[in-house]
C-alpha positions in Angstrom: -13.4 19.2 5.3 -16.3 19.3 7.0 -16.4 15.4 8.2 -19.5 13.0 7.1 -23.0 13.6 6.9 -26.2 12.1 5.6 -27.6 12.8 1.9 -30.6 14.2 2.8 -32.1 13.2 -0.5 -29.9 9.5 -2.2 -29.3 8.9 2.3 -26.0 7.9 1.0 -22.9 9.1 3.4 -20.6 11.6 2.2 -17.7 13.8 2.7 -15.5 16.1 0.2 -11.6 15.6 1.1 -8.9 18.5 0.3 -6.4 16.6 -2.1 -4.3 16.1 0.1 -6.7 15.2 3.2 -7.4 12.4 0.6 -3.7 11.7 -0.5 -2.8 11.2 3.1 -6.0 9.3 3.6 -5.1 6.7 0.9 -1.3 6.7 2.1 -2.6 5.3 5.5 -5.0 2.6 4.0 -1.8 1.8 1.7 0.1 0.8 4.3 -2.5 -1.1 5.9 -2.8 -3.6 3.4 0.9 -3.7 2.5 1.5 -4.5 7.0 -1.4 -7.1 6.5 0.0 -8.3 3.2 3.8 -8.7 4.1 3.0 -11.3 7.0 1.1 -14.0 4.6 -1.4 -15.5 6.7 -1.9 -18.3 4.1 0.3 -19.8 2.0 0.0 -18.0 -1.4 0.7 -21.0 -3.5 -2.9 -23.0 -3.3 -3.4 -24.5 -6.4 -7.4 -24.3 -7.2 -9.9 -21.9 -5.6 -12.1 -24.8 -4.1 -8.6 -25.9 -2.5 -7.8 -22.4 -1.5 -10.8 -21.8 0.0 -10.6 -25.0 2.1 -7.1 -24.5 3.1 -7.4 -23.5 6.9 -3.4 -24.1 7.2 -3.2 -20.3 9.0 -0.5 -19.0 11.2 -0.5 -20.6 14.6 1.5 -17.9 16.4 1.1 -14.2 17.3 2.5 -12.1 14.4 5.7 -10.6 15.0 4.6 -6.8 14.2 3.1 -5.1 17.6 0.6 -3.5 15.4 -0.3 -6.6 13.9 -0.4 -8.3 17.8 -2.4 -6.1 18.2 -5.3 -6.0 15.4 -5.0 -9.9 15.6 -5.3 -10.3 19.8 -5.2 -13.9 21.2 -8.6 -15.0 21.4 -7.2 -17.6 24.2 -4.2 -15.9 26.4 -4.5 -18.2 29.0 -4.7 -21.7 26.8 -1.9 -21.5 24.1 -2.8 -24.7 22.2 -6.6 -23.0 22.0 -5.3 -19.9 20.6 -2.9 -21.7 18.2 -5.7 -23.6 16.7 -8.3 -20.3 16.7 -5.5 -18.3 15.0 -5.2 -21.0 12.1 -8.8 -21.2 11.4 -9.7 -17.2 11.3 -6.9 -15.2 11.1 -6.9 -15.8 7.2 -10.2 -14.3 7.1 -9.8 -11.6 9.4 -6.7 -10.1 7.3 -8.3 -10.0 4.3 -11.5 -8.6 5.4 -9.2 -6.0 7.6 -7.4 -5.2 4.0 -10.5 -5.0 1.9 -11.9 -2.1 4.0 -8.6 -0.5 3.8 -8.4 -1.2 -0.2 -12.0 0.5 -0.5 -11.0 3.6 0.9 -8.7 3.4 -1.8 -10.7 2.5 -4.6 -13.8 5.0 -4.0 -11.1 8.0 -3.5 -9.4 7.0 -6.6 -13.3 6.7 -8.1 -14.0 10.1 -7.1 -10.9 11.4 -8.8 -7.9 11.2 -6.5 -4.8 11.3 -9.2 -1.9 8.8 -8.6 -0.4 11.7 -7.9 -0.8 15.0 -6.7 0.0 18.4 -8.4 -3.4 19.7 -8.8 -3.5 22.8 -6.1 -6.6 23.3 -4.6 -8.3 19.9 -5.5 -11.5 18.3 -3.8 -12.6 15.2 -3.5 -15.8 14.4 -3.4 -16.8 11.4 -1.9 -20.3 9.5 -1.6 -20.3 5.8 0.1 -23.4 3.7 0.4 -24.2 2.1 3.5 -21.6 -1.2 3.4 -18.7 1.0 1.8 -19.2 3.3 5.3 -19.1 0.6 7.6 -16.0 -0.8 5.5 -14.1 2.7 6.0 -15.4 3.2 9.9 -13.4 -0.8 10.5 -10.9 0.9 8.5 -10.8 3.9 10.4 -10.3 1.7 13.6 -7.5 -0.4 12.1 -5.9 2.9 10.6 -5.8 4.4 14.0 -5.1 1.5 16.4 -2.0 1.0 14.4 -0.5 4.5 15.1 -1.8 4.2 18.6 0.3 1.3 18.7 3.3 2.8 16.9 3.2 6.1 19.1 2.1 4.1 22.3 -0.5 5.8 23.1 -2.0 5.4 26.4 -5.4 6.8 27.9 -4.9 9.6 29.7 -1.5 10.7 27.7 -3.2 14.1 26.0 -0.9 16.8 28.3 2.3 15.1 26.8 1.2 15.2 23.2 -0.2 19.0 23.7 3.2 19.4 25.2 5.3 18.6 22.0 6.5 20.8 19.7 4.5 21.2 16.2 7.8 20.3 14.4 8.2 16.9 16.0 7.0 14.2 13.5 5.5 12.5 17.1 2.8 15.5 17.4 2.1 15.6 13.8 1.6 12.0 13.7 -0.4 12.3 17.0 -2.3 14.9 15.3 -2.9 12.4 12.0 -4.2 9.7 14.7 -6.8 12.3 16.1 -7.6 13.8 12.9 -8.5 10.2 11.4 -10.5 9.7 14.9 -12.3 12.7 14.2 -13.6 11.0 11.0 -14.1 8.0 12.0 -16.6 10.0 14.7 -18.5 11.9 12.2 -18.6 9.3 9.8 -20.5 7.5 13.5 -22.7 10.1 13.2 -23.8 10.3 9.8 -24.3 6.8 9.8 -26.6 6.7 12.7 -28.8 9.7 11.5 
């Protein structure tokens, strides 16, 4: 993979994906919307979409989940009353957009022909977003990567420790996912600003 670039003839974004560059791709984005899923935000049981769309009966506390804690910061850490009341007017919204971007990385690599499963050696992906699919992967990209950050506990300035690991230890190789999804999510940056 050669990261994103600019179509210099459609100007559409795109990038071709190993099959399993893709595979692991749409793993990540899976789990995504199954962590944003799990903790309903709203009740699931509203009875009309007018009624559902009204409903503003969110969660009033910080999720449980640090990864969660952390996409969904308190907007008020000094007033918890204010933050209560901000959380169950937004955080509805903010989880679903947070897992459509994660459900159309999905969709457009199963578009392009990513198989439910893979046993195709040597397959390539070939992807081409317009301009609201890219910025829908690149908030993606951020969500994907500040939840292994979070997992791993990552910390500025940590790079000597995870050189220092071995390649067998499932920390580096996930370190190594969180960097490689960071180095898409630059190039993708990139393209988009050409």
């Amino acid at each position: 993979m050669n990261g994103f670039e600019r179509h210099r003839r459609s100007g559409a974004v795109i990038a071709n994906f190993s099959g399993f560059e893709a595979d692991l791709l749409r793993s990540l984005a899976s789990q995504i919307v199954e962590l944003l899923r799990n903790e309903a935000a709203v009740p699931p049981d509203a009875q009309d979409p007018f009624e559902a769309m009204m409903d503003f009966s969110g969660p009033t506390s910080e999720p449980d989940d640090p990864v969660l804690k952390r996409l969904f910061p308190s907007a008020y850490p000094d007033d918890e009353e204010a933050a209560s009341e901000f959380r169950r007017f937004t955080e509805g919204t903010l989880r679903d957009g947070k897992a459509n971007a994660a459900i159309a990385i999905i969709d457009r690599l199963e578009e392009a022909g990513l198989p439910p499963h893979l046993s195709e050696q040597g397959l390539v992906i070939d992807v081409e977003l317009d301009e609201e699919t890219a910025q829908m992967w690149l908030r993606s990209f951020t969500d994907i990567r500040l939840a292994i950050a979070t997992r791993l506990d990552v910390e500025d300035g940590d790079e000597e420790y995870w050189y220092s690991l071995p390649d067998d230890d499932p920390r580096s190789q996930a370190h190594d996912i969180y960097e490689w999804v960071g180095w898409l999510q630059e190039t993708l940056v990139r393209a988009l600003t050409e």
